[in-house]
N, C-alpha and C positions, 0 to 999 in steps of 0.2 A: 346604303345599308340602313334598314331599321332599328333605331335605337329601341331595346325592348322598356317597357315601363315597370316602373318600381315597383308592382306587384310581382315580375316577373324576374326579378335580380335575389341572389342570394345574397349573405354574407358572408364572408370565408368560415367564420363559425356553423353553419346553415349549410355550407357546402362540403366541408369538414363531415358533420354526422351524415348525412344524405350520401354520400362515396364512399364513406368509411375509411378515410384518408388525413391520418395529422395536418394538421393549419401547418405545423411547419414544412411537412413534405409536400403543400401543397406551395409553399411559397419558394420553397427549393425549384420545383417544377415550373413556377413560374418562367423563373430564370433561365432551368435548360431548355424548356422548350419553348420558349417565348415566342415565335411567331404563330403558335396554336394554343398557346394559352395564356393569352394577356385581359385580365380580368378587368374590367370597366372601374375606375376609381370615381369615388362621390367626390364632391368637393371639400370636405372634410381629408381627401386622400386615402380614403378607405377601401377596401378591394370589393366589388361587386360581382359576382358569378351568373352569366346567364345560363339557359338548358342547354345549347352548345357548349360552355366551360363546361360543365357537372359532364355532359358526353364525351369530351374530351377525356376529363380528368378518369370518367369512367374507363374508356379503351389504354390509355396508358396504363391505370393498374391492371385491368386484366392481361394486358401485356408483359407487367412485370411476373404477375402470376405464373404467366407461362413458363416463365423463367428467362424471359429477352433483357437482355442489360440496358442502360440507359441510351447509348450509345445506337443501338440497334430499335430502340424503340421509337429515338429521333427519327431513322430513318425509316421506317413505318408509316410513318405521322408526314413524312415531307412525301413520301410516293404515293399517300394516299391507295394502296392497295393491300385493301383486308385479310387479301390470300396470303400477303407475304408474311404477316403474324404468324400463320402456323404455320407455313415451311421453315421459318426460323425457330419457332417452337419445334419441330421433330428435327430439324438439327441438334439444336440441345439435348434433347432426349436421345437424340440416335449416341451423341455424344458423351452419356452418361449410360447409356448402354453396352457401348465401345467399351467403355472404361471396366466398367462391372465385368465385363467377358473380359478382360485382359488380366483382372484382380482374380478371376475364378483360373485362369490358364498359371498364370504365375502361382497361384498356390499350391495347384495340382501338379503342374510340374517339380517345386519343390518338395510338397509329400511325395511321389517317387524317388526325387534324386536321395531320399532322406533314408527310403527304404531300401533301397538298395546299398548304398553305404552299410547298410544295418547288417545286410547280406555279403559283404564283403568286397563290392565292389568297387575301387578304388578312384575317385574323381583327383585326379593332380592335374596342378596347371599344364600339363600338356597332353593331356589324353582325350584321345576320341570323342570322350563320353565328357568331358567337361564343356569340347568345343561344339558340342550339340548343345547343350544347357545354354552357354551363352549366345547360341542362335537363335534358341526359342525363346530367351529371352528378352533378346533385340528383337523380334519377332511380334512380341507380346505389348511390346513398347509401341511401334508403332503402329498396331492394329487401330486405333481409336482413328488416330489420323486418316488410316488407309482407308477403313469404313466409312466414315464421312466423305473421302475424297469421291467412294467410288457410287456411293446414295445421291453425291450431288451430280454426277455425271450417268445416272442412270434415268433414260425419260420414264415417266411415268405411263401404265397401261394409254395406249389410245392417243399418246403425244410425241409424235416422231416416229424415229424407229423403222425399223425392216418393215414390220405389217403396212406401215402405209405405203408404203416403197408398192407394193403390190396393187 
């Protein structure tokens, strides 16, 4: 490997404003990710960034961005494949969209069960109408789950699937 030259090394300060990344989140990150971001020390012991560090450090935040946890972003970084950034990214997102639909189901059901009550319709713990509410409830609960289960077991246009069977 070529040692790059001291024109070509940042300082964690230097690398800091250039990512737009805390000196200390970067020295955090040193740590979890250390086999993809072990920064060149001077001899003084000081941290040096080459344009590899600064790209690293670049795709890890916009990974965070995406909203991938740390965890998930190691393994990004150790598979070395770009694609897998946004399938994890629209996991997240499928999975705050689950959520958001299950917070709209659950409210909407509650404004009914609330109107009707109004209208005289009696929910007690053993009636038809309470054992539906807590179906769609449980229902509601685990739609987030069931969505993602069934996005990640769906191929996408053109990858698998019946059509190619043909």
């Amino acid at each position: 490997m070529v040692k790059p030259t001291v024109d070509q090394l940042f300082t964690i300060h230097q690398a800091s404003e250039q990512c737009g990344v805390p000196r200390s989140t970067l020295r955090f990150w040193e740590r979890r990710f250390s086999p993809f971001l072990d920064p060149i020390r001077s001899p003084g012991g000081q941290r040096r960034y080459s344009k590899r560090h600064l790209d690293v450090i670049g795709r890890i935040n916009a990974l965070k961005q995406q909203g991938l946890g740390l965890g998930e972003v190691y393994d990004v970084l150790r598979r070395g494949d770009p694609a897998a950034a946004d399938r994890s990214a629209s996991h997240v997102k499928l999975e705050e969209l689950a959520a958001r639909v299950a917070g709209v189901v659950k409210n909407e059901v509650y404004r009914f069960f609330s109107e009707e009550t109004e209208r005289g319709w009696p929910f007690t713990a053993g009636s038809d109408g309470m054992d539906a509410f807590r179906q769609i409830c449980a229902d509601a609960r685990r739609l987030p789950a069931a969505a993602v289960a069934t996005f990640r077991e769906t191929p996408a246009p053109g990858v698998g699937g019946p059509e190619e069977a043909a």
